[in-house]
C-alpha positions as CSV (number, residue, x, y, z in Angstrom):
1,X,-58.1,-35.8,20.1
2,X,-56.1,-38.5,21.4
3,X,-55.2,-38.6,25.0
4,X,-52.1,-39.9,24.6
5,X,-51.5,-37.9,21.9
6,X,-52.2,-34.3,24.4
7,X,-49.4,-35.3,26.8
8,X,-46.5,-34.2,23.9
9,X,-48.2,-31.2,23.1
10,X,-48.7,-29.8,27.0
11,X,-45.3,-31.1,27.6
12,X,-43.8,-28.9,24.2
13,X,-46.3,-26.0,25.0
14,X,-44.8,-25.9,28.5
15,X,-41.1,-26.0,27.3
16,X,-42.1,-23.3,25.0
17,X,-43.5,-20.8,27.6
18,X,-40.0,-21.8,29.9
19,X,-37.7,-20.4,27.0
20,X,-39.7,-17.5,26.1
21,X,-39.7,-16.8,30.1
22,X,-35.8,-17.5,30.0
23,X,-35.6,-15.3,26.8
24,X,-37.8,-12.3,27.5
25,X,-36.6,-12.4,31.5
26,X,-39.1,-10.1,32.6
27,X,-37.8,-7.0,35.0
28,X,-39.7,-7.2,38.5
29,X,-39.7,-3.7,39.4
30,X,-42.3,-1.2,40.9
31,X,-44.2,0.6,38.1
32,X,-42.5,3.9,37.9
33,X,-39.3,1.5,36.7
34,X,-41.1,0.5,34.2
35,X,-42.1,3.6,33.0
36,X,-38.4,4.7,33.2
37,X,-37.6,1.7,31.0
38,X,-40.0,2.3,28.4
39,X,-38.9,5.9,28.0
40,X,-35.3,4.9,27.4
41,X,-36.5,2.2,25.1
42,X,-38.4,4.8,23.0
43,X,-35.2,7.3,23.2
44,X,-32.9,4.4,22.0
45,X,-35.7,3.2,19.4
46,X,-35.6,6.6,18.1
47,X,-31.9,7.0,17.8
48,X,-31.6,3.6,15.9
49,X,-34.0,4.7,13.7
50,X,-32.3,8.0,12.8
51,X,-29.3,6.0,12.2
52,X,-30.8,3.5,10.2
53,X,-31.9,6.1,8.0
54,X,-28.9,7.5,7.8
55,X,-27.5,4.3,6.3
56,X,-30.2,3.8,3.8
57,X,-29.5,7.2,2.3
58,X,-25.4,6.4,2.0
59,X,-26.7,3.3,0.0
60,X,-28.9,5.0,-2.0
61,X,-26.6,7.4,-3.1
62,X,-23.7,4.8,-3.5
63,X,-25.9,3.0,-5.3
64,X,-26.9,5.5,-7.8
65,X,-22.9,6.3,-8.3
66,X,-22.1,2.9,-8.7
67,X,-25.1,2.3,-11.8
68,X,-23.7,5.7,-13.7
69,X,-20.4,4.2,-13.5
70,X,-20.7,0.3,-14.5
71,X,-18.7,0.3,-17.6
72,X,-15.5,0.7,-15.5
73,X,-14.5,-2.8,-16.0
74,X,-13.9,-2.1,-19.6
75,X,-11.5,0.4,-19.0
76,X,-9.1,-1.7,-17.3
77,X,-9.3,-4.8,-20.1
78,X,-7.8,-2.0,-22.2
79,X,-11.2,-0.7,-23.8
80,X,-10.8,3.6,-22.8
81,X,-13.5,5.4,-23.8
82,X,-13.4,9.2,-22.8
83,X,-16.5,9.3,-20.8
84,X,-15.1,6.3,-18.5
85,X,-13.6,7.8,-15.3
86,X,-14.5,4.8,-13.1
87,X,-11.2,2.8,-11.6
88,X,-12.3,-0.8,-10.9
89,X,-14.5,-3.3,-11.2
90,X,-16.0,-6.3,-8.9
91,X,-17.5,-9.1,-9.6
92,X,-21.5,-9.9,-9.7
93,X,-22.6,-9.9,-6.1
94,X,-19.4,-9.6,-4.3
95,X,-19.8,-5.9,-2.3
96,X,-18.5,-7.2,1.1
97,X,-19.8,-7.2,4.4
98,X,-21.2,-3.6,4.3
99,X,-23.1,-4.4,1.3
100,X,-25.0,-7.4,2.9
101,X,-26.2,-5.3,5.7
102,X,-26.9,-2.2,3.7
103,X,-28.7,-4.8,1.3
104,X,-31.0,-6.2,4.2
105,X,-31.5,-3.5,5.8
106,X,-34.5,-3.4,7.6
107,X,-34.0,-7.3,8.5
108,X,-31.2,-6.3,10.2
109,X,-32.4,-3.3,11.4
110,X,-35.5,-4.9,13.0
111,X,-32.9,-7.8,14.9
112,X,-30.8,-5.3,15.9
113,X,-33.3,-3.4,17.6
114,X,-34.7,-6.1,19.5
115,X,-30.9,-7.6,20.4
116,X,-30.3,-4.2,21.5
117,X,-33.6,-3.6,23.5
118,X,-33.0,-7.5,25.3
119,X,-29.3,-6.3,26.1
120,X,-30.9,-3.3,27.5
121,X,-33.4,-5.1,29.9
122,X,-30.8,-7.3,30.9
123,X,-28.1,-4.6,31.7
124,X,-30.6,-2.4,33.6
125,X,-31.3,-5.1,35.6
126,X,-27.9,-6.4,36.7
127,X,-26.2,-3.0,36.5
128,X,-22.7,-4.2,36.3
129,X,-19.6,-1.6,36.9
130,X,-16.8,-0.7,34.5
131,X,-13.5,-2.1,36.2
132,X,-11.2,-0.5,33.8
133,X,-8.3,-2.5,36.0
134,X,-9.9,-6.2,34.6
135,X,-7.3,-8.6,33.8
136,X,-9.3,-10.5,31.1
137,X,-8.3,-7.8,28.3
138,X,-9.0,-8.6,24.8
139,X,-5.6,-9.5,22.5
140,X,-7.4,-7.9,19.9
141,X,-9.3,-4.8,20.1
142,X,-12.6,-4.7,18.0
143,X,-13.0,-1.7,15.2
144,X,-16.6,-1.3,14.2
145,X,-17.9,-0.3,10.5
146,X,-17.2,3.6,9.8
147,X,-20.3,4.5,10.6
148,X,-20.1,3.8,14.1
149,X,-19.1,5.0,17.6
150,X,-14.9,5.4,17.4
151,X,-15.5,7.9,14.6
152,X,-16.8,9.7,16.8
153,X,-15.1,13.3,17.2
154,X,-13.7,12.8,13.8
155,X,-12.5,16.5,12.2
156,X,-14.4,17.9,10.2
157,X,-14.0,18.6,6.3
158,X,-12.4,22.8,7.3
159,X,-10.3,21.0,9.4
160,X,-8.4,18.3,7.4
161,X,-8.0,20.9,4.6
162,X,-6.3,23.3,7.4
163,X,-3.9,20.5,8.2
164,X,-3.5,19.3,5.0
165,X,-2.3,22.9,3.9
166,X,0.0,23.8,6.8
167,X,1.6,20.5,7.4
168,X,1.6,19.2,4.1
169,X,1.0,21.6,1.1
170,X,3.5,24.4,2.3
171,X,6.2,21.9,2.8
172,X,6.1,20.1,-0.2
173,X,5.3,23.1,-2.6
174,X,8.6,23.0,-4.5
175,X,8.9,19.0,-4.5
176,X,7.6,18.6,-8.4
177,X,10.2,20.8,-9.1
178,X,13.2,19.4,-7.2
179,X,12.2,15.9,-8.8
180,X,11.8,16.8,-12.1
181,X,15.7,18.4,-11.4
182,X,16.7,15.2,-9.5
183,X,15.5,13.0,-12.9
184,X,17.2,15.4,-15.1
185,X,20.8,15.1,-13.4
186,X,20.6,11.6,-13.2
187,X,19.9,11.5,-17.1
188,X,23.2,13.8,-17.5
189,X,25.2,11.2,-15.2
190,X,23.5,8.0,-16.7
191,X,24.8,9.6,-20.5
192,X,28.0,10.0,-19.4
193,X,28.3,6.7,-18.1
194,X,27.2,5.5,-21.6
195,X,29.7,7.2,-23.3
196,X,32.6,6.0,-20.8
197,X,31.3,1.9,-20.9
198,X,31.1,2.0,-24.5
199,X,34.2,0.4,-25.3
200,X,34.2,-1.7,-22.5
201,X,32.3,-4.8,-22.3
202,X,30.1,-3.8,-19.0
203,X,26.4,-4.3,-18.1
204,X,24.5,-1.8,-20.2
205,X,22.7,1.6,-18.5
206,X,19.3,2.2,-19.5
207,X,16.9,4.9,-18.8
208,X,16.4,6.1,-15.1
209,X,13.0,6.4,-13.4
210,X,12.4,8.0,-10.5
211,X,10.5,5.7,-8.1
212,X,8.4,6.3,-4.1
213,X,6.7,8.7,-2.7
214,X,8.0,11.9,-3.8
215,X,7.6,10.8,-7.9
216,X,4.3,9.2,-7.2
217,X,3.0,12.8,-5.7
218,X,2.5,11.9,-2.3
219,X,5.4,12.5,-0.1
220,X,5.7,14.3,3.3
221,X,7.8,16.3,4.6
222,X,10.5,13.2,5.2
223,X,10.8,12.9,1.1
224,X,11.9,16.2,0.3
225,X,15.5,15.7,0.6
226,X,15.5,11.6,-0.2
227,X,15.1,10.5,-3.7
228,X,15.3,7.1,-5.3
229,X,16.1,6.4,-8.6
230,X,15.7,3.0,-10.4
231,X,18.7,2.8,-12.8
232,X,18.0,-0.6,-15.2
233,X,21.0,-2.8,-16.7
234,X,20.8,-5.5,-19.5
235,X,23.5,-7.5,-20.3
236,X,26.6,-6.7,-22.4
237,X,26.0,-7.9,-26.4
238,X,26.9,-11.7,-26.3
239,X,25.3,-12.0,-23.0
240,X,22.2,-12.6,-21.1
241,X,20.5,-12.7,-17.7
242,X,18.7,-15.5,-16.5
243,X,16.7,-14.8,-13.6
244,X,16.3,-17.6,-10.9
245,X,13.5,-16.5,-8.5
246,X,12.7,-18.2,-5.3
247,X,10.6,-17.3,-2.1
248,X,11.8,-16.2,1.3
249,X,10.3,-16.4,4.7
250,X,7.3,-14.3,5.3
251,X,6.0,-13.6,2.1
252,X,9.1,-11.8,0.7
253,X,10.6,-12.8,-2.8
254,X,14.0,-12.3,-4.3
255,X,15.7,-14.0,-7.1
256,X,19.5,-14.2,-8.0
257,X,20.9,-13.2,-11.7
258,X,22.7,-15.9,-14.1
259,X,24.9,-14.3,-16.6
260,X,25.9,-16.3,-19.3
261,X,27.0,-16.5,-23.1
262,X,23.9,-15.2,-25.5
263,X,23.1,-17.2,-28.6
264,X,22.0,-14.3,-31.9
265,X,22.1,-17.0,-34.3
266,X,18.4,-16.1,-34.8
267,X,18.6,-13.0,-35.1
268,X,21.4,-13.1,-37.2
269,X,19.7,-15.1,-40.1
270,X,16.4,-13.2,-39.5
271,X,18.2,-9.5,-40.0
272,X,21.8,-10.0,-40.6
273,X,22.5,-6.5,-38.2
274,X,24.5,-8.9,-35.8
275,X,27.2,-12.2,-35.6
276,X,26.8,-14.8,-33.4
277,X,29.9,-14.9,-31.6
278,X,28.8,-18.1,-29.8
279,X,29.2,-19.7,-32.9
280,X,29.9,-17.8,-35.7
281,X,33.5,-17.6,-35.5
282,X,36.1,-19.6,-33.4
283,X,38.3,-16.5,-32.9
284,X,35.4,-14.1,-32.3
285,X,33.9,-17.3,-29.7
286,X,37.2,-17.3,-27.7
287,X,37.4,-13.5,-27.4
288,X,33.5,-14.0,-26.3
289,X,34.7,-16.4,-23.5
290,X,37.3,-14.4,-22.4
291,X,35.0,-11.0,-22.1
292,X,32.6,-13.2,-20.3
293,X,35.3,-14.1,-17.7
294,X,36.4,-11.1,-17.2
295,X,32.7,-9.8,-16.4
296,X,32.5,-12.5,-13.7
297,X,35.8,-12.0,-12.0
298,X,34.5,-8.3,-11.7
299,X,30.7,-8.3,-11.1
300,X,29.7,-11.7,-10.0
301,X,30.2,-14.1,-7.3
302,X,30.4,-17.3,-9.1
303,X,28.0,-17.0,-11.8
304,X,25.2,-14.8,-10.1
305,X,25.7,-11.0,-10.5
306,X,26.6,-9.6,-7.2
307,X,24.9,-7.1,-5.6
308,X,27.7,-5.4,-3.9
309,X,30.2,-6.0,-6.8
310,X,27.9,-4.3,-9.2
311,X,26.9,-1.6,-6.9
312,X,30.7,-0.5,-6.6
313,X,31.5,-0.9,-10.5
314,X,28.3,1.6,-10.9
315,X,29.8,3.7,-8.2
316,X,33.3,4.3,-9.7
317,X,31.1,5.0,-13.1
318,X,29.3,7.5,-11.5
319,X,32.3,9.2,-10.0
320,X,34.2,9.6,-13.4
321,X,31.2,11.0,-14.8
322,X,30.7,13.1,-12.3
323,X,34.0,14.5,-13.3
324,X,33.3,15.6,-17.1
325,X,29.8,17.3,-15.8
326,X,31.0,19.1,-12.4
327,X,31.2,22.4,-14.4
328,X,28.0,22.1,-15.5
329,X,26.2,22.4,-11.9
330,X,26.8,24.8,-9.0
331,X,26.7,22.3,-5.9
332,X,29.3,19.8,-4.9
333,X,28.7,15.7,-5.0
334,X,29.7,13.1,-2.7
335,X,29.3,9.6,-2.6
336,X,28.5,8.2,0.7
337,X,29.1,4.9,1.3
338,X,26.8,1.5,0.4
339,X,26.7,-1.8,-0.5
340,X,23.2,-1.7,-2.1
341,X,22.6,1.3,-4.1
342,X,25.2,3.9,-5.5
343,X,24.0,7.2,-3.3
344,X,24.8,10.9,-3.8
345,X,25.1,13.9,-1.8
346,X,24.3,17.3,-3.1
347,X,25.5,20.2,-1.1
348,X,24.7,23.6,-2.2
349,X,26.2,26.7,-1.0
350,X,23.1,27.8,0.5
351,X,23.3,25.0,3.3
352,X,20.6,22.5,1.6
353,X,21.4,19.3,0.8
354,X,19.7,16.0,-1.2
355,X,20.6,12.5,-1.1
356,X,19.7,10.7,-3.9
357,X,19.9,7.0,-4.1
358,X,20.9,5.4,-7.5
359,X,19.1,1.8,-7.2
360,X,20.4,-0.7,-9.9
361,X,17.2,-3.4,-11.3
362,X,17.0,-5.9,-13.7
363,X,13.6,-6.1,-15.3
364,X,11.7,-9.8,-15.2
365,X,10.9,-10.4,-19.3
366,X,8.5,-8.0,-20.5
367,X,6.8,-6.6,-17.4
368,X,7.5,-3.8,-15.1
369,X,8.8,-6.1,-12.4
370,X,12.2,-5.4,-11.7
371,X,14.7,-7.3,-9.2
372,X,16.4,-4.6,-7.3
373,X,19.8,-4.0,-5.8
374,X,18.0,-2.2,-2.9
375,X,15.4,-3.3,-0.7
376,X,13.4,-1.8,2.4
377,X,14.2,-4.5,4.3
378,X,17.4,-6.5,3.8
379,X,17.8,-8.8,6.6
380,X,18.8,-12.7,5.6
381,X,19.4,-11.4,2.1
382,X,23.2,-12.3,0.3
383,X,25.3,-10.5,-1.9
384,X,23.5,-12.8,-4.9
385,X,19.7,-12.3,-3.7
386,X,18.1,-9.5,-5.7
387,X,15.1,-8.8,-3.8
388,X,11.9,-8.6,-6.5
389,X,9.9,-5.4,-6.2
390,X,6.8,-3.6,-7.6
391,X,7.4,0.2,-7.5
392,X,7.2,0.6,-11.0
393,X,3.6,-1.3,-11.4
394,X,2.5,0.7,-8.5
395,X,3.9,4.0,-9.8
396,X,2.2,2.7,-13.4
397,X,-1.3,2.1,-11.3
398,X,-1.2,5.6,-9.6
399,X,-0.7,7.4,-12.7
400,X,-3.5,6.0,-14.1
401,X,-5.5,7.2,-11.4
402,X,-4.9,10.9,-11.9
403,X,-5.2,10.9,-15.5
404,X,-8.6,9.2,-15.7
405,X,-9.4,10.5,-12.2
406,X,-11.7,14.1,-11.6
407,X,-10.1,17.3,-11.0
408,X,-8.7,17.5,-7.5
409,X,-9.4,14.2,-5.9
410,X,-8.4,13.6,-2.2
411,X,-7.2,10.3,-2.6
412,X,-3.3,11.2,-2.2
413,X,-4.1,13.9,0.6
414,X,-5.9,11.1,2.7
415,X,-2.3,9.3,2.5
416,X,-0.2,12.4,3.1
417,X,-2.1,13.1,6.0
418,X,-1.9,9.7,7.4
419,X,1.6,9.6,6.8
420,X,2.5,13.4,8.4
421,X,0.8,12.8,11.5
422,X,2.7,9.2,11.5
423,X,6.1,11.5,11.6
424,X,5.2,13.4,15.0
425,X,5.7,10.4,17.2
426,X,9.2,9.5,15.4
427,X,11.2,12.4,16.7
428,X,10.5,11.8,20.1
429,X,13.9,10.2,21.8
430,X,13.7,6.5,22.6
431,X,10.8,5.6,20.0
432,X,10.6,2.3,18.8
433,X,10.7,1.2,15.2
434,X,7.3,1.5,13.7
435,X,5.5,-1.6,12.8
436,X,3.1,0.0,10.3
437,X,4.9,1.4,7.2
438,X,4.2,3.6,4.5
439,X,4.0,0.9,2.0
440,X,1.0,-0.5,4.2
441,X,-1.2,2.9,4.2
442,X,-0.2,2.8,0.2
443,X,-1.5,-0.5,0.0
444,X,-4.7,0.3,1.3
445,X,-4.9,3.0,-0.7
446,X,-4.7,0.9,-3.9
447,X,-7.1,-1.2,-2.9
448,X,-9.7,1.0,-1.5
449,X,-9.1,2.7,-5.6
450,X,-10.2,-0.7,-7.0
451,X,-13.3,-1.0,-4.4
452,X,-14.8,2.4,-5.4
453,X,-15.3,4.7,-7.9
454,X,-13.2,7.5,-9.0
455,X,-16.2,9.8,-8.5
456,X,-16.4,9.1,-4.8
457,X,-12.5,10.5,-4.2
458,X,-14.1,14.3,-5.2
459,X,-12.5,16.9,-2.8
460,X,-15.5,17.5,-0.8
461,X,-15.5,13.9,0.3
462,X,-12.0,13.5,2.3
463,X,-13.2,13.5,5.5
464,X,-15.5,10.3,4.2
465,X,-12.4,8.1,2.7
466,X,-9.8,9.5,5.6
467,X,-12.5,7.2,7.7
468,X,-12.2,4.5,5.1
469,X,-8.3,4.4,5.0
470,X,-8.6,4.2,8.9
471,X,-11.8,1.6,8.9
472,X,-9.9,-1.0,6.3
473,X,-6.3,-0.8,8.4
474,X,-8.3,-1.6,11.7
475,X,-10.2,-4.3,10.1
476,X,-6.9,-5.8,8.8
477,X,-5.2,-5.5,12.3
478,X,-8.2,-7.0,13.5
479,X,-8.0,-10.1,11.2
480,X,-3.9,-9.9,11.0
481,X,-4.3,-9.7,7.1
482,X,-3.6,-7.0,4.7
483,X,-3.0,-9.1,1.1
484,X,-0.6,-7.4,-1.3
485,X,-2.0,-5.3,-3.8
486,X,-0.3,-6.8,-6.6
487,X,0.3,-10.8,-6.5
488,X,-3.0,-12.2,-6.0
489,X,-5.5,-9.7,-6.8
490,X,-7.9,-10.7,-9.1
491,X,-9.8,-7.5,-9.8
492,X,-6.4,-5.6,-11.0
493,X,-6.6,-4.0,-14.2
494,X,-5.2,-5.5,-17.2
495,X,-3.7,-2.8,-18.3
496,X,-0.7,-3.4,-15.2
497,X,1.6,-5.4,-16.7
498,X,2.7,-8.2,-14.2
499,X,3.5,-11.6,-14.9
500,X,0.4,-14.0,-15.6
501,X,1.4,-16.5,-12.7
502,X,1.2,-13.6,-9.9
503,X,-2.7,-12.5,-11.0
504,X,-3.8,-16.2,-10.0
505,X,-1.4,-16.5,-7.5
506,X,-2.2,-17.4,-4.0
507,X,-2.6,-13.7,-2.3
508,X,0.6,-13.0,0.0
509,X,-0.3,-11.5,3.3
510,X,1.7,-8.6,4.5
511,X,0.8,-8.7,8.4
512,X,2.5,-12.5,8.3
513,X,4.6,-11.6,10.6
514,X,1.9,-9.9,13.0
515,X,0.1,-13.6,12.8
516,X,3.6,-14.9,13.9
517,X,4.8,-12.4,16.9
518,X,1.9,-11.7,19.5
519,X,4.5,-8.8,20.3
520,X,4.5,-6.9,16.8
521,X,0.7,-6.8,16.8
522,X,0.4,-5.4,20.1
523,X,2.3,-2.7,19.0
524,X,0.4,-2.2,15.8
525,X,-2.6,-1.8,17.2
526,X,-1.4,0.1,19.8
527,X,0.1,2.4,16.9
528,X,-3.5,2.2,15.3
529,X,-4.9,3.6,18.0
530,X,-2.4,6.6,18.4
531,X,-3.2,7.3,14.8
532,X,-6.7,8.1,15.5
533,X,-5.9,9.9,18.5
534,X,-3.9,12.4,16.6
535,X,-6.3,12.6,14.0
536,X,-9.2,13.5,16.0
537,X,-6.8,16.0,17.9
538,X,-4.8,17.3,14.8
539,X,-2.7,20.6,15.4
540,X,-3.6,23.7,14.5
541,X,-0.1,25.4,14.7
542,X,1.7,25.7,11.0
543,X,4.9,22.9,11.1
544,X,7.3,26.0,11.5
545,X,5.5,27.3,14.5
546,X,5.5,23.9,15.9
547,X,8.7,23.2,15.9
């Protein structure tokens, strides 16, 4: 060989040899140290192993569940067949992060052991101490997959279903009954406001729908005496709604309501049942004018139906029906006071009480969108702004779920216990408005129903998707993103009627405003955190005994 040619390769060979020294970093220690090392190594070796094992078996039986269940997708483009109980679908090759590594698994198996076994060398050598007063503290704390460490001490299976029986089950026995009542009085108030506005030229009442937690079968103990209602309105004959949507700040949406003169001429020369009185008649068109003015000097501000002006028109309806059906019932009926929803107080004689809140929406064209009177939030909102909300697709999606779902599925307890030990903290005196909502843990809900199958919410397995619920909110606190279910989704089932624009819409992120105040995510994660406190210490006392 070339002489000149050897220098490179000693000079490469030697650079080699220095990073596999820097690399490797032997320990120089007596021999017994080494012995000590290698037994630890072998102790941790096995360990990984028995967990690595572990993991291979969850994907095996995953996978077998996912191949007996992969005509879900046709399902949800409206194609039922009665042996399809799958909810979901995802596209080819898209199983996320914990598909990747369960996919490679003995690659990254393998690397992780020797990371792990380098760290250890390294770390035995050094022996650093724990300073738990360090002022370098990370802004945001690091949740692992499920399957590791902070699940550690998680209840057991006997001991969720204790919980979820005491706290839950016993104090929400009677609340398919006292809905199915609360639905049926409205229906007798929402009649008698028919027949009172039929001669006058008002907004017209259609059927009620009971909307939230307590209709969707997964309220708490906070949702037995609060009901909401949705109460829909169309225009008065001769007039429509035009809905002007726009966005807000954050994410939020609302939209404002035109009401102006309705043109039937089409319909009237298609089926002759009704007169344009735009412009069939002159007479009929003035009267048509003048209605229409009146409407506006009573429900709107301008042009734009008014929130508050309609609320109180639907209010004083309410009370005059209230009046021809009072014999009919054995409690008595207030109306508290609001400016956004027409609410009602029923006291009976035996002390309890409901409040019921009568929430006015006009529905967007043919979907179940609806732009409500009433929102959770209403800051920077005016009396025009009709905030846009999606309770009814929601309540839609959920319903779907138990009817094509197996007997007894746990995916509603996982969210009733979530949200009951959430309650604890908020008696205390001087407790601070929560950051993370009900309508968050729902939302992960929904889409941990799209991600797997139906079959893998059985009862025995609550204990498993509890830990998923808790494992998908710490990721999305970790990455200050949790994407509506709705507007943006692309794996939502057809059969949820929504407006085409909001299925290839650019996904809204809930936890904006957690990318935007340092302060608000402190205090979710530090809310986070409490969760799985309490749920690794849940109390064994019944509520009653508790209290």
């Amino acid at each position: 060989m070339n002489p000149d040619a050897e220098a490179p390769m000693a000079v490469i060979s030697l650079l080699f040899l220095a990073v596999m020294y820097v690399v490797h970093h032997p320990l120089l220690v007596s021999d017994r140290m080494d012995l000590d090392t290698l037994a630890r190594s072998r102790q941790l070796e096995k360990r990984m192993s028995q967990e690595m094992r572990q993991l291979e078996l969850e994907f095996e039986a995953r996978k077998r569940a996912a191949e007996q269940k992969q005509k879900a997708e046709s399902f949800w483009r409206g194609d039922v067949s009665g042996d399809q109980l799958v909810l979901g679908r995802k596209e080819e090759g898209q199983e996320g992060p914990l598909g990747w590594l369960l996919g490679n698994l003995w690659s990254a198996g393998l690397f992780c052991l020797f990371l792990l076994f380098e760290l250890l060398r390294q770390t035995m050598q050094h022996e650093p101490a724990f300073d738990s007063s360090s002022d370098e503290e990370e802004e945001v704390r690091v949740v692992p997959l499920p399957s590791c460490g902070w699940l550690t001490g998680f209840p057991s299976q006997e001991t969720l279903e204790s919980f979820y029986e005491h706290y839950v089950q016993n104090v929400t026995r009677d609340l398919p009954c006292t809905c199915e009542f609360v639905e049926s009085f409205v229906d007798d108030l929402i009649e008698a406001c028919r027949v009172l506005s039929r001669r006058e030229a008002h907004p017209q009442l259609e059927d009620c729908l009971g909307i939230g937690a307590a209709f969707e079968k997964w309220g708490t103990l906070q949702d037995t005496q609060k009901f909401d209602i949705l109460v829909p309105i169309v225009p008065p004959q001769g007039t429509m709604f035009i809905l002007e949507m726009r966005d807000l700040a954050l994410g939020r949406r609302c939209g404002s309501v035109l009401l102006e003169l309705g043109c039937m001429c089409k319909r009237e020369k298609l089926l002759g049942d009704v007169l344009c009185l735009v412009h069939h008649q002159r007479d009929h068109s003035v009267a048509l004018d003048k209605c229409g003015s009146s409407i506006k000097a009573a429900l709107c501000t301008g042009s734009h139906l008014d929130v508050c002006k309609t609320v109180q028109w639907f209010r004083n309806m309410v009370g005059k029906a209230w009046a021809l059906l009072a014999h009919k019932y054995d409690f008595k009926l207030s109306l508290p006071p609001s400016t956004t929803s027409c609410k009602l107080r029923l006291d009976y004689r035996s002390g309890r009480s409901l409040l019921i809140s009568l929430v006015l929406g006009v529905q967007r064209e043919d979907t179940l969108v609806y732009l409500m009177s009433q929102a959770p939030d209403q800051e920077q909102l005016t009396t025009v702004d009709w905030p846009e909300s999606f309770a009814v697709c929601e309540h839609l999606f959920l319903k779907l779920v138990g009817r094509f779902a197996p007997e007894n599925t746990c995916h509603l307890k996982c969210l009733q216990i979530i949200l009951s030990l959430q309650d604890f903290p908020r008696s205390s005196p001087g407790a601070s408005h929560p950051i993370l909502t009900a309508y968050h843990f729902k939302t992960i809900l929904m889409h941990l129903l799209l991600q797997l199958p139906l079959t893998e919410w059985r009862h025995g397995l609550l204990a498993q998707r509890l830990q998923d619920v808790l494992w998908f909110l710490g990721r999305s606190l970790q990455q200050r993103s949790l994407h509506h279910f709705l507007i943006g989704n692309a794996c939502l089932p057809l059969t949820i009627p929504i407006p085409k624009t909001f299925r290839n819409a650019k996904p809204v992120n809930l936890f904006q405003h957690l990318v935007l105040s340092p302060g608000a995510h402190s205090q979710a994660v530090e809310e986070f955190h409490q969760l799985l406190a309490q749920v690794k210490t849940l109390p064994c006392a019944p509520l009653a005994e508790a209290h």
